[in-house]
C-alpha positions in Angstrom: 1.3 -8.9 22.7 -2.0 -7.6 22.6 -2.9 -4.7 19.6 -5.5 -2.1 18.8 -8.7 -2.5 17.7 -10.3 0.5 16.0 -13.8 0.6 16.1 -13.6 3.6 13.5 -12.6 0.6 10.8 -16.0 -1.5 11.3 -18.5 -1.5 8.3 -15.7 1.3 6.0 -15.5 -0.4 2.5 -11.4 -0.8 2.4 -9.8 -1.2 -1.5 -6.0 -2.4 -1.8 -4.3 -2.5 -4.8 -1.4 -5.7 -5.2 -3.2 -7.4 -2.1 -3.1 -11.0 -2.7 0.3 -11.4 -1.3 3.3 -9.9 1.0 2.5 -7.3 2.5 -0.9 -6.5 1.0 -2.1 -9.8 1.8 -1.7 -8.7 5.5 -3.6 -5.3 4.8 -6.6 -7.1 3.5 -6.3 -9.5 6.5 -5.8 -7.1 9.0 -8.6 -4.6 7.6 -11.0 -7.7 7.4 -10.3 -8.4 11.3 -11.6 -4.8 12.1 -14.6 -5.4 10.6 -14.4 -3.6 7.5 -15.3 -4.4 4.5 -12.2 -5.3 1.9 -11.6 -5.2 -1.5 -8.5 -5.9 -3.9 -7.1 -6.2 -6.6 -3.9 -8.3 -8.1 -2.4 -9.9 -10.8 -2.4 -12.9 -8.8 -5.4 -14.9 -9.3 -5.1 -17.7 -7.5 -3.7 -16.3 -4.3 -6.4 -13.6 -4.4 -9.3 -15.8 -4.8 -7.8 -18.0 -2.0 -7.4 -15.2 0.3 -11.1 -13.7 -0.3 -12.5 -17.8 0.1 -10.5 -18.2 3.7 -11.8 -14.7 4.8 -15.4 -15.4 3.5 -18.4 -11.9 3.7 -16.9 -9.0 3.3 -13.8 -9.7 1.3 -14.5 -9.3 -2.8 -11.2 -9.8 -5.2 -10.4 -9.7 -8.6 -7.8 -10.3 -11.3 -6.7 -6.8 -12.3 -3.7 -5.6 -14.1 -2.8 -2.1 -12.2 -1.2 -0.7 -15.5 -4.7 -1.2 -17.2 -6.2 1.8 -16.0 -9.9 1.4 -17.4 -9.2 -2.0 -15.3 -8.1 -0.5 -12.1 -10.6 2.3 -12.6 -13.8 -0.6 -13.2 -12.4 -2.5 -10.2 -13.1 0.3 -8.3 -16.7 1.2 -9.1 -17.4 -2.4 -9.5 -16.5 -2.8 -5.7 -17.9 0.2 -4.3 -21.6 -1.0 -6.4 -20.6 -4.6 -4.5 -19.6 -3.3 -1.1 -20.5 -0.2 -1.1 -18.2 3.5 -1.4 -14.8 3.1 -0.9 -13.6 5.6 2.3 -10.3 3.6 2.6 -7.5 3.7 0.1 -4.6 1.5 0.5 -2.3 2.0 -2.5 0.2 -1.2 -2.0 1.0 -2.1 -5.5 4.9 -2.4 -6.4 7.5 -3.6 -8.2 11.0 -3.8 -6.7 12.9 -5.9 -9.1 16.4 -5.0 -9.4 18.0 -3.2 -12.6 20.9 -1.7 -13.7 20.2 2.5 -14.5 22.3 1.8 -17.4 21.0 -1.1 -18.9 17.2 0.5 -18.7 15.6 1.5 -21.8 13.2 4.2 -22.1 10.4 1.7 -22.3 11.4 -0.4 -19.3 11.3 3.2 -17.1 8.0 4.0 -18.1 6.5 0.2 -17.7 8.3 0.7 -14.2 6.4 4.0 -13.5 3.3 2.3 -14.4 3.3 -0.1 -12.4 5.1 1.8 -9.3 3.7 5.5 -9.6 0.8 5.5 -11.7 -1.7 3.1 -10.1 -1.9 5.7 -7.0 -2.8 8.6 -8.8 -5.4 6.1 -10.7 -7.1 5.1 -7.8 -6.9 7.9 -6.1 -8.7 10.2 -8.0 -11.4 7.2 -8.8 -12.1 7.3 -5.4 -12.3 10.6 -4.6 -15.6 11.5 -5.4 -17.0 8.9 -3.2 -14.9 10.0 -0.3 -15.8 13.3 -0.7 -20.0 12.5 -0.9 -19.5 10.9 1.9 -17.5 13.5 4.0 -14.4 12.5 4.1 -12.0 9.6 4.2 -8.4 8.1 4.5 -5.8 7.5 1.4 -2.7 5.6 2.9 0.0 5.7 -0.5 2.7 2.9 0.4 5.9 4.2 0.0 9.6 2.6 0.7 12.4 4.4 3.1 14.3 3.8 -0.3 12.9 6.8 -1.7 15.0 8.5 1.0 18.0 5.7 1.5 18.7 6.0 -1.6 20.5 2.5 -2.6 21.7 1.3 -6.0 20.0 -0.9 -8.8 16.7 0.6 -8.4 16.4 3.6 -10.1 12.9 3.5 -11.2 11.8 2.2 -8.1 13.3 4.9 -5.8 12.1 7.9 -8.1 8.8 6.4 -8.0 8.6 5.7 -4.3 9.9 9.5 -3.5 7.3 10.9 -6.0 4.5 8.9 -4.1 5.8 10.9 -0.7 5.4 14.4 -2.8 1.9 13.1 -4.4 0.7 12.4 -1.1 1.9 16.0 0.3 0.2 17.3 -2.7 -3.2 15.6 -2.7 -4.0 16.4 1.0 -3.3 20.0 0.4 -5.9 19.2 -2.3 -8.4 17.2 -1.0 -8.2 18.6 2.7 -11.4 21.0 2.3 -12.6 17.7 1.5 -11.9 15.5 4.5 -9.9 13.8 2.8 -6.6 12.7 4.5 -3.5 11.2 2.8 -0.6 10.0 4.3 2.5 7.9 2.9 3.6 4.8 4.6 7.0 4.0 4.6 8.2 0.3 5.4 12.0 -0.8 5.8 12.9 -4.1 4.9 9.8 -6.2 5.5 10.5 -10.1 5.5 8.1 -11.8 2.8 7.9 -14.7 1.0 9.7 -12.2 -1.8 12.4 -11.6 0.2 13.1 -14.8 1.6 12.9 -16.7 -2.1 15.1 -13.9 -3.6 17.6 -11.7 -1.2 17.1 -12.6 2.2 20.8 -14.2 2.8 22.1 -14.4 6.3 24.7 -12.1 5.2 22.4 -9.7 4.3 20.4 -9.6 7.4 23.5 -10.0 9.4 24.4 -6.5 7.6 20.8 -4.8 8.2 20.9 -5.8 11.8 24.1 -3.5 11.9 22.2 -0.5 10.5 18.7 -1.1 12.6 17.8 0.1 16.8 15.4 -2.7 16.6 17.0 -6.3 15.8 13.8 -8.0 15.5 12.7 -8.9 11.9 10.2 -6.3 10.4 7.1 -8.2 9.2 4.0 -7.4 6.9 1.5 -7.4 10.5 3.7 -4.4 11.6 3.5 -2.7 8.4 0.2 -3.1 8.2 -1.2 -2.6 12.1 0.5 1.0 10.8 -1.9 1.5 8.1 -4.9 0.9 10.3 -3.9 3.8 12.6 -3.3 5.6 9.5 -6.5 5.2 7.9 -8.9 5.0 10.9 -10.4 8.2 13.1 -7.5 8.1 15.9 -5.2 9.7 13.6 -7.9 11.6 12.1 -5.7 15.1 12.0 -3.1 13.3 10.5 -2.3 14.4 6.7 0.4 15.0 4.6 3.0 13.0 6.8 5.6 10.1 5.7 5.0 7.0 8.5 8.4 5.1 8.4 8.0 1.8 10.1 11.8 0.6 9.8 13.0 -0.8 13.3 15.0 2.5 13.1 17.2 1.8 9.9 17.0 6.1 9.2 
């Protein structure tokens, strides 16, 4: 298969938050093949300085801890002083771990909300002010089609995933005067080395074959050729709106 190339993307300073692996890894790899410049930020060190070494000028990484939010917020100036200002926002960072609604304390909710929800308003609003100097510019918040599906054992997770859709409704009514366009991004279930070490069983994909139109397996290079429509000028009405790339699971 042959796929787009958006000369829109070449020479914009990208920033992705959780992109050393998964799916991020794939954003930062797929940004960087446009020609823009990437940085991001994990809690992975070692994958993330690997990554930014194999893609060589124009990637920049560092260890950050997205519930640190001086952190995140440094990360993001110290980028945009090292790349230049960030016009592409890829909020990516998540936790999907599993968990009883019953068995979660206060605490755990909020650590969960910190991790899931709060980074996007973080970095959003750090990099406002540059998009808006510079006339504009594209905030793609990754969501989940769990925030709509609904499923069990994920409580925190779902809530936060459904209030990214709303904050993302919310900050392009905002930030429209602005330029500024903000879109959700909603994968199904994407196959990564995640899934595969801890719930990809051939049961279970035997089940989710039942329940998608598409039966090929859903990878991180489809979720993430999505984002660069999403953040680059061919979609450049686009605001607002909740992408769902699921092979037709909803």
């Amino acid at each position: 298969m042959a796929y787009a190339s958006y000369p829109s993307l070449q020479g914009r300073v990208v920033f992705v938050t959780g992109g050393a692996s998964g799916i991020g890894a794939e954003f930062v790899r797929q940004f960087h093949g446009q020609g823009a410049k990437v940085a991001f930020v994990d809690l992975q060190e070692g994958e993330g300085r690997d990554l930014a070494a194999a893609l060589g000028e124009g990637a920049w990484f560092r260890q950050c801890d997205v519930t640190d939010v001086p952190a995140l917020q440094a990360a993001i100036r110290d980028a945009a002083a090292a790349l230049g200002p960030v016009t592409v926002l890829i909020n990516n960072v998540a936790n999907d771990t599993r968990h009883k609604a019953e068995e979660t304390d206060i605490a755990a909710w909020r650590r969960g909300l910190a991790v899931n929800l709060d980074p996007a308003f973080v970095a959003a609003t750090a990099v406002y002010p540059m998009m808006k100097a510079a006339g504009g510019g594209s905030i793609v918040n990754v969501s989940s089609i769990n925030a709509i599906w609904g499923p069990a054992d994920m409580a925190t997770y779902v809530a936060a995933k459904g209030a990214i859709n709303s904050l993302s409704k919310g900050l392009a009514r905002e930030w429209g005067p602005d330029r500024i366009r903000v879109n959700a991004l909603s994968p199904g279930w994407v196959i990564t080395e995640r899934q595969l070490e801890l719930w990809l069983t051939p049961e279970a994909e035997a089940d989710w074959a039942k329940q998608v139109a598409l039966k090929d397996r859903l990878m991180p290079e489809d979720i993430a050729r999505a984002a660069l429509f999403l953040a680059s000028d061919d979609s450049r009405m686009m605001t607002g709106q909740n992408m769902i790339v699921d092979a037709g699971r909803l």
